[in-house]
MARMAR-974994 format. One line per 5 residues: number of its first residue (from 0); their letters; for each residue y, x, z of N, C-alpha, C. Coordinates in nm, 2 decimals. Each point is the difference from the previous one (the first is absolute). Layout:
<pts>
NUM) a) Y,X,Z,Y,X,Z,Y,X,Z ~ ...
</pts>
This chain:
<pts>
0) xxxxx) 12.74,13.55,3.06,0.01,0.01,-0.14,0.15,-0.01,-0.05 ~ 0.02,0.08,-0.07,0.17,0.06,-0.04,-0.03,-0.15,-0.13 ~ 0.16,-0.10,0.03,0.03,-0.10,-0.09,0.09,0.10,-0.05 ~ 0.02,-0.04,-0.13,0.11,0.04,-0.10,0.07,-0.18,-0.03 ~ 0.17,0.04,0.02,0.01,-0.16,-0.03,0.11,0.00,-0.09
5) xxxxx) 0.05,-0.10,-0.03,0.10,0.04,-0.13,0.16,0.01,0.11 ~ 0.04,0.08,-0.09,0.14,0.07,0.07,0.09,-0.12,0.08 ~ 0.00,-0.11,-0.13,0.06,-0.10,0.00,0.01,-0.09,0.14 ~ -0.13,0.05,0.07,-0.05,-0.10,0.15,0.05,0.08,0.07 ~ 0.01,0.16,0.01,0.02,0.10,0.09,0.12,-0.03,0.12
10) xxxxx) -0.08,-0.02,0.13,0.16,-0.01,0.11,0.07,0.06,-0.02 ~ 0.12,0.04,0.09,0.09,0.10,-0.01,-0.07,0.11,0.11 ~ -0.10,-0.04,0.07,-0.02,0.09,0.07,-0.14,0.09,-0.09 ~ -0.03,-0.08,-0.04,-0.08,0.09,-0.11,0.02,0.13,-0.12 ~ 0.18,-0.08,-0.03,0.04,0.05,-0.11,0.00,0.19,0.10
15) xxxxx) 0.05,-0.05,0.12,0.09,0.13,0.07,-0.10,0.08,0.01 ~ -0.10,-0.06,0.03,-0.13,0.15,0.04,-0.05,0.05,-0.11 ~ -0.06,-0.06,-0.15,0.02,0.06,-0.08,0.09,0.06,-0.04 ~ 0.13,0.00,-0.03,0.09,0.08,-0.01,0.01,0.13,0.07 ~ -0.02,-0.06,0.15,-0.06,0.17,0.11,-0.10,0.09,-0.05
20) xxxxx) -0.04,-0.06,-0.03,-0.15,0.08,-0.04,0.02,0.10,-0.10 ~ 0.05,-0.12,-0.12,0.06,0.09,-0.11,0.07,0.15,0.00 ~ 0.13,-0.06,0.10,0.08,0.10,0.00,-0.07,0.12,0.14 ~ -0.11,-0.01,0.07,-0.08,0.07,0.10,-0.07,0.15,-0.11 ~ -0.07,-0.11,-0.06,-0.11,0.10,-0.13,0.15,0.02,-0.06
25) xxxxx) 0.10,0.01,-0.04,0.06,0.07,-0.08,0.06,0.10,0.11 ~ 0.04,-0.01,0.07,0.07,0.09,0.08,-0.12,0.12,0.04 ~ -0.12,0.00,0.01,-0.12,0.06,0.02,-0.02,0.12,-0.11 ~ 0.02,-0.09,-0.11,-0.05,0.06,-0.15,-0.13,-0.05,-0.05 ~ -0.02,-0.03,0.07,-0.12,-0.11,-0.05,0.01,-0.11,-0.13
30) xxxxx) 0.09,-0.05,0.03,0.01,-0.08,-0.09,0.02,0.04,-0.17 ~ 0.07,0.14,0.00,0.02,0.06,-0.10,-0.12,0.03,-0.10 ~ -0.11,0.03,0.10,-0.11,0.07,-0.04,-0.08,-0.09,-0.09 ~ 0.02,-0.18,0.02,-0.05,-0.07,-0.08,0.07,0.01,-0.13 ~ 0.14,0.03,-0.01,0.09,-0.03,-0.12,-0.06,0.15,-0.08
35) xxxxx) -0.02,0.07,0.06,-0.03,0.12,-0.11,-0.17,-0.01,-0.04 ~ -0.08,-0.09,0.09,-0.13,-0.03,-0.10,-0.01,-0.05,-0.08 ~ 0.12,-0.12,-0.04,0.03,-0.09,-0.07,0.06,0.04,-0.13 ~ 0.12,0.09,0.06,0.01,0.10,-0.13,-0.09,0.04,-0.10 ~ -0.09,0.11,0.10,-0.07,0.08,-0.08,-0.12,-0.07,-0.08
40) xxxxx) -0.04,-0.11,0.04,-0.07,-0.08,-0.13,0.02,-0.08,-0.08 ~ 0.15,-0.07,0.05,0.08,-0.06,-0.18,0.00,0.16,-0.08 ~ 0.03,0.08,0.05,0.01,0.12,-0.12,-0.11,0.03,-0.06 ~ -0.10,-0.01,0.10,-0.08,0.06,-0.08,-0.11,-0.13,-0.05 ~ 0.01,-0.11,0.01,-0.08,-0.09,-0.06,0.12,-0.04,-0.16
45) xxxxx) -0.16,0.08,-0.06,0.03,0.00,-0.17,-0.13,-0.13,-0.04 ~ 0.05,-0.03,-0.14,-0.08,-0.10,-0.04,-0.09,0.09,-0.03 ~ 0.01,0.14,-0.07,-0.10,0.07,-0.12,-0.06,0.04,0.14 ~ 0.03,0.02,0.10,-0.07,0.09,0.10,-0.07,-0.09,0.13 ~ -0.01,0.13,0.12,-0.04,-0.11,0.12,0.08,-0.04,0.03
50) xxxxx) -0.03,-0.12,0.06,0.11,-0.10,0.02,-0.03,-0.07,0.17 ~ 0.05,-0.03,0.12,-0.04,-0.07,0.12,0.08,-0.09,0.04 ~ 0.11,0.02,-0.01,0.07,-0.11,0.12,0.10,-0.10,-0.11 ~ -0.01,0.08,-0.16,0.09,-0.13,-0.10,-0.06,0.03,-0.09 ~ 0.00,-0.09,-0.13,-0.01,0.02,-0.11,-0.14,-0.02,-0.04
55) xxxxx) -0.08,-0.09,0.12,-0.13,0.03,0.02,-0.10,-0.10,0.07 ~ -0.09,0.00,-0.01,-0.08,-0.12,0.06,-0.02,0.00,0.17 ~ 0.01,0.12,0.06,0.06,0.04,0.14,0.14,-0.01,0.07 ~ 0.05,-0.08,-0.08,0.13,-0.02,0.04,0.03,-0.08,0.10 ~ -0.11,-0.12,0.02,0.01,-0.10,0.07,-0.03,0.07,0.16
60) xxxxx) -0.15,0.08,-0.03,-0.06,0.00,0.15,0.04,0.12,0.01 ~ 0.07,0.12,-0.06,0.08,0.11,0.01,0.13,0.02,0.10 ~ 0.06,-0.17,-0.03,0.15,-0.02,0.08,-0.09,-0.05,0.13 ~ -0.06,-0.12,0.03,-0.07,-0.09,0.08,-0.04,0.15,0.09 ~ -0.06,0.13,0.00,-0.02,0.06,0.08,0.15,0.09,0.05
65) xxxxx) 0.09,0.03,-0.14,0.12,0.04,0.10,0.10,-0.06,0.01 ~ -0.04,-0.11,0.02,0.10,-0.13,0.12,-0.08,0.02,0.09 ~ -0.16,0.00,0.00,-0.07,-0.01,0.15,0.06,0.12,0.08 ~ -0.03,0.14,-0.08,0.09,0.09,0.10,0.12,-0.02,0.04 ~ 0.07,-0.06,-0.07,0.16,0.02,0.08,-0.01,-0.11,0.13
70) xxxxx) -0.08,-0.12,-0.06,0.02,-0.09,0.09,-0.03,0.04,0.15 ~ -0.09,0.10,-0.03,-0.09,0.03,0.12,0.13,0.14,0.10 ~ 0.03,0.07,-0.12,0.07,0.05,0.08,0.18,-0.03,0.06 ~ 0.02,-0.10,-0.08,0.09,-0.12,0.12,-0.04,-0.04,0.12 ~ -0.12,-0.05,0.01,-0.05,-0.06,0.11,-0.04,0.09,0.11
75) xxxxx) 0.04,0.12,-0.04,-0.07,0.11,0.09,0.08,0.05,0.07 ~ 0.17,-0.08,-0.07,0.16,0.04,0.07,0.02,-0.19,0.09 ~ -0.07,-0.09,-0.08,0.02,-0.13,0.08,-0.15,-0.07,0.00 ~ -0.07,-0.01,0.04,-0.13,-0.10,-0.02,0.04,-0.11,-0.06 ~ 0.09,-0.06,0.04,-0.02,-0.18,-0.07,0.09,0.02,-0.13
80) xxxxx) 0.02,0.08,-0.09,0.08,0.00,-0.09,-0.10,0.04,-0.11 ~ 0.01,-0.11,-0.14,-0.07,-0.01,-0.08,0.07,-0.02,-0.13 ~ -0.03,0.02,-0.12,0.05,0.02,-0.12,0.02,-0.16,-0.03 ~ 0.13,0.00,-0.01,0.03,-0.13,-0.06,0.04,0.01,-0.15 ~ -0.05,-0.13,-0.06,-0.02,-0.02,-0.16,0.14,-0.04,-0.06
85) xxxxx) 0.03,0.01,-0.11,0.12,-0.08,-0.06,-0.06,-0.05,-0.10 ~ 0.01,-0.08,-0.01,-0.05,-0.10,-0.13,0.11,-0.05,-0.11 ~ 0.01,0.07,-0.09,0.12,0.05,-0.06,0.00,-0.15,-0.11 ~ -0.13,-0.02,0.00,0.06,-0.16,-0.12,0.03,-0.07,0.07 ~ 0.03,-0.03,0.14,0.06,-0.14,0.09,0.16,0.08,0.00
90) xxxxx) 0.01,0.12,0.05,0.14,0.03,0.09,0.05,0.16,-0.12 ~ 0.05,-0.15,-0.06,0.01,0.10,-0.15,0.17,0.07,-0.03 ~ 0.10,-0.02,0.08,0.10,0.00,0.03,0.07,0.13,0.07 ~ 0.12,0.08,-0.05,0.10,0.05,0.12,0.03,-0.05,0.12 ~ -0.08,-0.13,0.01,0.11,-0.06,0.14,-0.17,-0.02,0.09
95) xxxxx) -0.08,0.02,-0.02,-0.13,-0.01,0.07,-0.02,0.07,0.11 ~ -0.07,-0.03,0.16,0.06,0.06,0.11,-0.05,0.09,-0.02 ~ -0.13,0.11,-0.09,0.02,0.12,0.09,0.13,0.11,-0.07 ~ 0.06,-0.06,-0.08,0.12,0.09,-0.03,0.11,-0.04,0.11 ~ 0.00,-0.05,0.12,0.07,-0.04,0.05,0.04,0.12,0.15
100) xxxxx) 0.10,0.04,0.04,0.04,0.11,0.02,-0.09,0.02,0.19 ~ -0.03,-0.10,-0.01,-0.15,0.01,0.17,-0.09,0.00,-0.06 ~ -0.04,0.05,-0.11,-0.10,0.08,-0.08,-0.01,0.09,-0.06 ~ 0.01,-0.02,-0.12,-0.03,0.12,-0.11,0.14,0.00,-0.07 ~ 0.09,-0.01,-0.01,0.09,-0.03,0.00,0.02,0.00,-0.19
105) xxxxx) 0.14,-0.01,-0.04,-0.02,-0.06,-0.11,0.06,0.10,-0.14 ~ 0.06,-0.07,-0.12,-0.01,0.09,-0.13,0.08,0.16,0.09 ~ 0.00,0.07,-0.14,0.10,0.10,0.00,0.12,-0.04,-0.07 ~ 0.10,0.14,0.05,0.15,-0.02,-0.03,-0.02,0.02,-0.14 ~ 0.07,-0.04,-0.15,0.04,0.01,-0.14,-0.01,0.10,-0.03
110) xxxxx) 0.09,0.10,0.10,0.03,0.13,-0.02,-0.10,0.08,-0.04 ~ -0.10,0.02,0.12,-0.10,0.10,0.02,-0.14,-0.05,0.05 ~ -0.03,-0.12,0.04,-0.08,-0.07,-0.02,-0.01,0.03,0.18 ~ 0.03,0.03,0.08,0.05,0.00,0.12,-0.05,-0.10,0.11 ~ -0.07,-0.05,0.05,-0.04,-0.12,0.15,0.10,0.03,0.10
115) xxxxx) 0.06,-0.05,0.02,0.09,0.01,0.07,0.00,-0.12,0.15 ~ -0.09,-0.04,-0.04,-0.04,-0.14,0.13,-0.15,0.00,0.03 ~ 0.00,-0.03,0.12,-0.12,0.01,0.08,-0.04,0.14,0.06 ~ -0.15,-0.01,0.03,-0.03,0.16,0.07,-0.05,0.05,-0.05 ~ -0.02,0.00,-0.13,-0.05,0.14,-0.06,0.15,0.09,-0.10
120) xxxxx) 0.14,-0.11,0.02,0.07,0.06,-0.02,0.07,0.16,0.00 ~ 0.05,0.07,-0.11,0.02,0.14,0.05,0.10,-0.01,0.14 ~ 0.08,-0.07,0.02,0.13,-0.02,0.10,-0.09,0.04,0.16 ~ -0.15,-0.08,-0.02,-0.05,0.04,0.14,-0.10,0.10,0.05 ~ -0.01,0.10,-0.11,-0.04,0.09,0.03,-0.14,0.01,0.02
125) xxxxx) -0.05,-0.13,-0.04,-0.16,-0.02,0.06,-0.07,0.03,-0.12 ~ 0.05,0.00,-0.13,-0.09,-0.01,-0.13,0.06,0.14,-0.10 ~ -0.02,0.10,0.08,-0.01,0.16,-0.14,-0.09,-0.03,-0.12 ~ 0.05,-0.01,-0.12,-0.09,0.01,-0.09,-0.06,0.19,-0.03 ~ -0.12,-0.01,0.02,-0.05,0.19,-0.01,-0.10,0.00,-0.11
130) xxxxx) -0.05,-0.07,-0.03,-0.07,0.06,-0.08,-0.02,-0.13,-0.16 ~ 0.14,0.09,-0.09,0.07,-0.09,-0.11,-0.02,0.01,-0.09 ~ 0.05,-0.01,-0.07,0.00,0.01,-0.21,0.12,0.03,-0.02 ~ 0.16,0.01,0.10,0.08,0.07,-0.05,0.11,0.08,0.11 ~ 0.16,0.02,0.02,0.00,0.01,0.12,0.05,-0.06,0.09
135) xxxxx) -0.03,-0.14,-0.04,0.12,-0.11,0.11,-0.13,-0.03,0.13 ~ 0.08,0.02,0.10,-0.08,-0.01,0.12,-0.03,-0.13,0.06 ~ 0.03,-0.06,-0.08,0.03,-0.15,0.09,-0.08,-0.15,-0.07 ~ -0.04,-0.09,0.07,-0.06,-0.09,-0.07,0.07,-0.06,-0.12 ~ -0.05,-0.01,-0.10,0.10,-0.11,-0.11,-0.09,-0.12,-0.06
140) xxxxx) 0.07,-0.12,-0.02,-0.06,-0.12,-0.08,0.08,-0.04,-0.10 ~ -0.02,-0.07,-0.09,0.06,-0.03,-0.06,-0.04,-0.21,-0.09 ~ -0.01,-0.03,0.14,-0.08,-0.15,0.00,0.01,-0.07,-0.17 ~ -0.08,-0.06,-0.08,0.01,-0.05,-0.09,0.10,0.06,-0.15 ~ 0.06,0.14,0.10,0.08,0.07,-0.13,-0.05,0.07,-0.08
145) xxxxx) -0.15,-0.07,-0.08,-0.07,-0.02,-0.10,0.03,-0.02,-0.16 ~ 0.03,-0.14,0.10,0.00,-0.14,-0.10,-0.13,-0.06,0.04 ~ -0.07,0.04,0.04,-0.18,-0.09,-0.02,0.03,-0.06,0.12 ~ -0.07,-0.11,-0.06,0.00,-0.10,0.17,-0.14,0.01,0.06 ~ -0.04,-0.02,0.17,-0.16,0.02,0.01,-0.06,-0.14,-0.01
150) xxxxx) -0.17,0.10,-0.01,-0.08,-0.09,-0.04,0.01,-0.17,0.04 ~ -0.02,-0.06,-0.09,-0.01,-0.15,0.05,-0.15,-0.06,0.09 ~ 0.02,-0.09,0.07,-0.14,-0.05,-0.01,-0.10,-0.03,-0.07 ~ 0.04,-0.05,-0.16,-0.09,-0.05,-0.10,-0.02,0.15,0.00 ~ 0.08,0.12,-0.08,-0.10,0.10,-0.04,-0.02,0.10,0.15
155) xxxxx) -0.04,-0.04,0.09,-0.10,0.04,0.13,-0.14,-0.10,-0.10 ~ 0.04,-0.08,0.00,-0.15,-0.14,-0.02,-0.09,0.05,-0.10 ~ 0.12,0.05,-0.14,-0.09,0.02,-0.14,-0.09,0.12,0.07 ~ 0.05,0.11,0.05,-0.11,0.17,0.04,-0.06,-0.08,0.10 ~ -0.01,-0.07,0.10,-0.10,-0.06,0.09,-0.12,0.01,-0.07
160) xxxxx) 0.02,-0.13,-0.10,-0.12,-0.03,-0.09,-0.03,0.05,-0.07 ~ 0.03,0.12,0.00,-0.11,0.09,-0.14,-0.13,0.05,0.09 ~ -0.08,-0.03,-0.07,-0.12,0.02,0.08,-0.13,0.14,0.02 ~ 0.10,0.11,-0.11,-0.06,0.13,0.02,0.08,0.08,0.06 ~ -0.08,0.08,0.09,0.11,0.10,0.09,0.05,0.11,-0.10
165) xxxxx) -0.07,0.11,-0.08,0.06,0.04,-0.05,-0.08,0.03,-0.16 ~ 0.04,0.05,-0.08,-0.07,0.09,-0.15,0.01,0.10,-0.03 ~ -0.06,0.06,-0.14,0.05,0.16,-0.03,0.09,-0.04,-0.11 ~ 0.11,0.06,-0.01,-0.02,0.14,0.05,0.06,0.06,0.12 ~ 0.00,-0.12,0.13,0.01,0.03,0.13,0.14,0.09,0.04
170) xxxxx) 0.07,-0.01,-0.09,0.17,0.05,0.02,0.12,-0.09,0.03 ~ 0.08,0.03,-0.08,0.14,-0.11,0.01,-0.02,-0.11,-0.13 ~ -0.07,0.06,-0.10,-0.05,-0.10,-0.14,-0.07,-0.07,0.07 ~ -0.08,0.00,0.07,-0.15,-0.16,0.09,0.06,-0.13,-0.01 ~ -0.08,-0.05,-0.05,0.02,-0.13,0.02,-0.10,-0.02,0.16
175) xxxxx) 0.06,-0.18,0.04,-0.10,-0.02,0.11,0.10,-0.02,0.16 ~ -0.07,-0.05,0.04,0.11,-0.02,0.17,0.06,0.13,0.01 ~ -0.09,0.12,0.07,0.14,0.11,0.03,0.11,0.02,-0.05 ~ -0.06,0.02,-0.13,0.13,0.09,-0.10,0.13,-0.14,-0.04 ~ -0.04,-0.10,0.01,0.12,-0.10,0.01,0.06,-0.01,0.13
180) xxxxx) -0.10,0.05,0.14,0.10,-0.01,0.14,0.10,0.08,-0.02 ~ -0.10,0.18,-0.03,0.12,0.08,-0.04,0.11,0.02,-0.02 ~ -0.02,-0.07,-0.17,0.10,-0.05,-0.05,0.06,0.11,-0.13 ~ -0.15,0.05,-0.04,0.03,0.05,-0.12,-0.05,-0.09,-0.12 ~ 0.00,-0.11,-0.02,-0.05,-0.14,-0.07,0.02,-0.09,0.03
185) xxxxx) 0.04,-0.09,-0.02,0.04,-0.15,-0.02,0.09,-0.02,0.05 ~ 0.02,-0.11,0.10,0.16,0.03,0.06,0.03,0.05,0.16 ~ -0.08,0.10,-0.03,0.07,0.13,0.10,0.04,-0.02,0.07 ~ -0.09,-0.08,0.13,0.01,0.01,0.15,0.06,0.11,0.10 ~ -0.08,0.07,0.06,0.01,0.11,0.07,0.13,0.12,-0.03
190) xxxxx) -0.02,0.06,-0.11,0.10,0.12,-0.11,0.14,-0.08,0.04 ~ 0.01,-0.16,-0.08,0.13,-0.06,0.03,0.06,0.01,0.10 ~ -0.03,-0.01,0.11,0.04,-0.03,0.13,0.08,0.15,0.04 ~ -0.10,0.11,-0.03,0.05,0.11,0.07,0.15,0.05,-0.14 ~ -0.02,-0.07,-0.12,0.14,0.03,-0.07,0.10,-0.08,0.04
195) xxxxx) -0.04,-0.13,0.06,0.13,-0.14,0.05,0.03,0.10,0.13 ~ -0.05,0.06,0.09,0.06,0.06,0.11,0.13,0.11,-0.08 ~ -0.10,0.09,-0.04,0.09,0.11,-0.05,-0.02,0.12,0.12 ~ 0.10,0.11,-0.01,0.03,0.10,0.04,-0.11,0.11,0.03 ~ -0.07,0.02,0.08,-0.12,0.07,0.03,-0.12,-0.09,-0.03
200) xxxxx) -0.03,-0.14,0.01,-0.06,-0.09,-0.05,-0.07,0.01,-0.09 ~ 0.11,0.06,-0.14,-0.01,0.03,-0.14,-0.10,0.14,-0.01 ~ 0.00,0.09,0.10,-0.09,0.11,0.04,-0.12,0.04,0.04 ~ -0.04,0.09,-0.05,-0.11,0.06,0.12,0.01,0.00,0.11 ~ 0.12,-0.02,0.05,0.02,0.06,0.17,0.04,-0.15,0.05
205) xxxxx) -0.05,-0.13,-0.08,0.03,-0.15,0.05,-0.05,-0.02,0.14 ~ -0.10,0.10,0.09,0.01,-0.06,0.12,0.13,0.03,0.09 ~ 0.09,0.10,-0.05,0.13,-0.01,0.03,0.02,-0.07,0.07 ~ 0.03,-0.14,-0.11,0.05,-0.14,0.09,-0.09,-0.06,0.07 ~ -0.01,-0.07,0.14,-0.08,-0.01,0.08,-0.05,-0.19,-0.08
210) xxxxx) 0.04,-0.02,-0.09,-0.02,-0.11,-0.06,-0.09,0.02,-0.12 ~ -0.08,0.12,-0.04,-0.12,0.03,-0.09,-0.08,-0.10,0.14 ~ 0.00,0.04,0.11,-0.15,-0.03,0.03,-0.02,-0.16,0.02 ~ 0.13,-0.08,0.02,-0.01,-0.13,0.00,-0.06,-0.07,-0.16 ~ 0.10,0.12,-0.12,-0.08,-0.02,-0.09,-0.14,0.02,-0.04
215) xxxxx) -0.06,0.09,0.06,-0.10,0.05,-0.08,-0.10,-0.15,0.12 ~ 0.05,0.00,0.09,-0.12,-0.11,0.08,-0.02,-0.10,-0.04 ~ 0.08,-0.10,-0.09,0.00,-0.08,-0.06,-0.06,-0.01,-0.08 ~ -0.02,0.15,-0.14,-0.09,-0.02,-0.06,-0.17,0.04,0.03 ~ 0.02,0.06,0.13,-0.15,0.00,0.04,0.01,-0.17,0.03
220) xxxxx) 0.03,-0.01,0.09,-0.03,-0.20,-0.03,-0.03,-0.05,-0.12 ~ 0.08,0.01,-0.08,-0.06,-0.02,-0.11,-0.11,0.01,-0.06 ~ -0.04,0.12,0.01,-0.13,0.07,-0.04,-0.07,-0.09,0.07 ~ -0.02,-0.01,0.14,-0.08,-0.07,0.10,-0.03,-0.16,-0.08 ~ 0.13,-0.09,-0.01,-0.01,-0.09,-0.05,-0.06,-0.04,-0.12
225) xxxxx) -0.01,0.13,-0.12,-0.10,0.00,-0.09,-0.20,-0.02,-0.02 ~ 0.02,0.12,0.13,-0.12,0.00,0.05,-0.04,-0.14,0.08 ~ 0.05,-0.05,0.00,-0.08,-0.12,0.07,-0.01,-0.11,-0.11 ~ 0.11,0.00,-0.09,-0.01,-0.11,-0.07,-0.11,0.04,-0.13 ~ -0.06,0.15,-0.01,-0.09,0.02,-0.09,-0.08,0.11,0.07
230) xxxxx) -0.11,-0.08,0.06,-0.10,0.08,0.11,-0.07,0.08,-0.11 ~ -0.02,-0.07,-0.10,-0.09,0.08,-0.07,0.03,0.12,-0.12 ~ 0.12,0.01,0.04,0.07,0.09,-0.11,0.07,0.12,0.08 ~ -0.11,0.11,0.00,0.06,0.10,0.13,0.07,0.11,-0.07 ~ 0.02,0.12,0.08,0.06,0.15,-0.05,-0.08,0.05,-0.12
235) xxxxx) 0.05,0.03,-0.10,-0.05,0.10,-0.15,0.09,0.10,0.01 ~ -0.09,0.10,-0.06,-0.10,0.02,-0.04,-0.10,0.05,0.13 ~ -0.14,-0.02,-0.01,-0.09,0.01,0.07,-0.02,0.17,-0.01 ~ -0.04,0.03,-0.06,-0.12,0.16,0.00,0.08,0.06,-0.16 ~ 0.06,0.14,-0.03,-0.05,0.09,-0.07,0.12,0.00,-0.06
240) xxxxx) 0.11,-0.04,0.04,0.09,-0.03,-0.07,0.15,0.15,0.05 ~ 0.00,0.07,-0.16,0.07,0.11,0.03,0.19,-0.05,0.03 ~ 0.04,0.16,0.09,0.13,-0.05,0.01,0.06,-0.10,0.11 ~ -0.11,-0.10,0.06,0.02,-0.10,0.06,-0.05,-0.01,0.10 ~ 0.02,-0.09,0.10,-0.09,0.00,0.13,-0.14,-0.12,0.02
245) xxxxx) -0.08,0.01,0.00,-0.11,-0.10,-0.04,-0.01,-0.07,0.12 ~ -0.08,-0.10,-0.03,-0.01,-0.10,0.16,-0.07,0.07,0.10 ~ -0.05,0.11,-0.01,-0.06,0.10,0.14,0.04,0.13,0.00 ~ 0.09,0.06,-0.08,0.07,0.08,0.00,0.07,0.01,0.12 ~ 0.04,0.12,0.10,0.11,0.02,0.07,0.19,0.03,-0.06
250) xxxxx) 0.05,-0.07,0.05,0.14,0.02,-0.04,0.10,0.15,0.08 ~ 0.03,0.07,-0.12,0.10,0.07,0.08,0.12,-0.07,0.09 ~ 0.09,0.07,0.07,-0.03,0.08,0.09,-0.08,0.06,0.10 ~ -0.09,-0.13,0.04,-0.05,-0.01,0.06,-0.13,0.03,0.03 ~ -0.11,0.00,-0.15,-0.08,0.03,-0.01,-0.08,-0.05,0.09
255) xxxxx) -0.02,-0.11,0.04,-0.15,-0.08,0.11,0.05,-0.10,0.01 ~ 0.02,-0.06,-0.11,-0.01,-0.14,-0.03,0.01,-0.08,-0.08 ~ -0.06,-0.14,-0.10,0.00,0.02,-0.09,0.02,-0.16,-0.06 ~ 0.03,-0.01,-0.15,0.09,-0.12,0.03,-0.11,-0.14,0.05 ~ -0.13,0.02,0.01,-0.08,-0.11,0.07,0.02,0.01,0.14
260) xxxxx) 0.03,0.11,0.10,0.01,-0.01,0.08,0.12,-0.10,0.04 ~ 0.12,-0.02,-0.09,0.08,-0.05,0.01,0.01,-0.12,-0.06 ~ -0.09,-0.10,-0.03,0.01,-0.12,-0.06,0.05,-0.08,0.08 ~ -0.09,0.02,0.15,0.00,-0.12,0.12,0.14,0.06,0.05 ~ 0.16,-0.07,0.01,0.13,0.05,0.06,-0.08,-0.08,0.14
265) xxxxx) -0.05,-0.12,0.01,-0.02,-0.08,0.15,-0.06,0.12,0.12 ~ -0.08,0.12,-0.10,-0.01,0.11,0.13,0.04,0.03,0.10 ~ 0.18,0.01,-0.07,0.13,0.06,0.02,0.08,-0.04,0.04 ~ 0.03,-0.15,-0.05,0.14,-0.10,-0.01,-0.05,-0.09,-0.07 ~ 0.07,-0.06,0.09,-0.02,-0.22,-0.10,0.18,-0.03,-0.08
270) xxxx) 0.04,-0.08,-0.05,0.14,-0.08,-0.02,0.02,-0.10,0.04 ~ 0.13,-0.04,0.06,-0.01,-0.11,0.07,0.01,-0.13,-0.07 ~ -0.09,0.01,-0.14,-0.01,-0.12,-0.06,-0.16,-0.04,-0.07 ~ -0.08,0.13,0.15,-0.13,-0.05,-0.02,-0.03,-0.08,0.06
</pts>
């Protein structure tokens, strides 16, 4: 059973094989192929329209299946290598180890928003950016050069406790747990995080940085952590609901599977704070 554990525990001999892997599926093209699915449905998930992977009550078990793919196809360049989580209200900081350059290495340069340390750096030739939003080839961050600081623990706590998964009108307006993980409502969990990075972050093409997926697994934990704390408050909408993906609906890409199939993550993956 694949643990996912938080970045923060990660050996160094851990840190290295994910990193391999990373840069394996990138060197392949593989890797790429997730950043342009990713693309293509922030664009095209409208509120007025259909909607799957944002903006929408599929958002949770939409990501939760493409982290399962990537995960899966990491492990198919390393077996023991598993998606590790960042938990952004504890290691809220520029100086937090996975910006540390035997990782993920850290902000960009002022100039051009530039990584210049670690291995997905442009200097090592391991990280082409191909498929962009403009024409700089290279990874860029731009850590906290916002202004917004990330989420705290208390507002993790306040979207814990809300006790309905989602409502209509089932967009970025919803009130309810999703649409505040999101972070098109209240104080904007998820949305925040990928604007505190910056650079590609700020994009459609955010799996760029190999630090979307530590993000995005944190908030499936999260999601997970909701679901337990309110058993009886599951996926909405159930049946009939246009534009959206219902609880027995199949989800694009994919098309054969559906967000109940995906409630139980313990199928798949546990956290190492079960």
């Amino acid at each position: 059973m694949t643990v996912r554990k938080n970045q923060a525990n990660l050996t160094a001999d851990e840190k290295r094989r994910l990193v391999a892997a990373l840069i394996e599926l990138k060197r392949t093209g593989r890797y790429d192929g997730f950043v342009t699915t990713h693309n293509a449905f922030i664009l095209g998930d409208t509120d007025n329209g259909e909607r799957v992977g944002h903006r929408s009550p599929s958002f949770l078990p939409w990501h939760r299946r493409f982290l399962l793919e990537f995960e899966r196809a990491l492990q198919s360049v390393d077996a023991s290598v598993a998606l590790p989580y960042w938990d952004w209200s504890a290691d809220r900081t520029t100086r937090a180890a996975l910006w540390g350059p035997d990782f993920l290495g850290g902000t960009g340069r002022s100039v051009d928003g530039r990584v210049t340390d670690g291995p997905f750096a442009a200097s090592t030739g391991n990280w082409p950016i191909s498929v962009r939003v403009d024409t700089r080839t290279y990874l860029r961050r731009s850590l906290g050069g916002s202004g917004r600081q990330l989420p705290t623990p208390a507002e993790v706590e306040s979207v814990l406790a809300m006790s309905t998964y989602d409502m209509a009108p089932w967009n970025s307006a919803s009130d309810g747990f999703r649409n505040h993980l999101e972070g098109w409502r209240g104080v904007n969990l998820h949305n925040r995080v990928h604007v505190w990075v910056g650079g590609q972050m700020g994009t459609g093409v955010s799996p760029n940085d190999p630090v979307f997926w530590l993000h995005h697994a944190y908030v499936d934990k999260l999601w997970a952590e909701w679901q337990h704390r309110h058993p009886n408050s599951g996926y909405l909408p159930l049946a009939g609901t246009p534009d959206v993906v219902d609880r027995g609906e199949t989800m694009k890409p994919w098309n054969d599977s559906t967000p109940a199939d995906l409630l139980d993550h313990t199928r798949h993956y546990t956290f190492d704070t079960a």
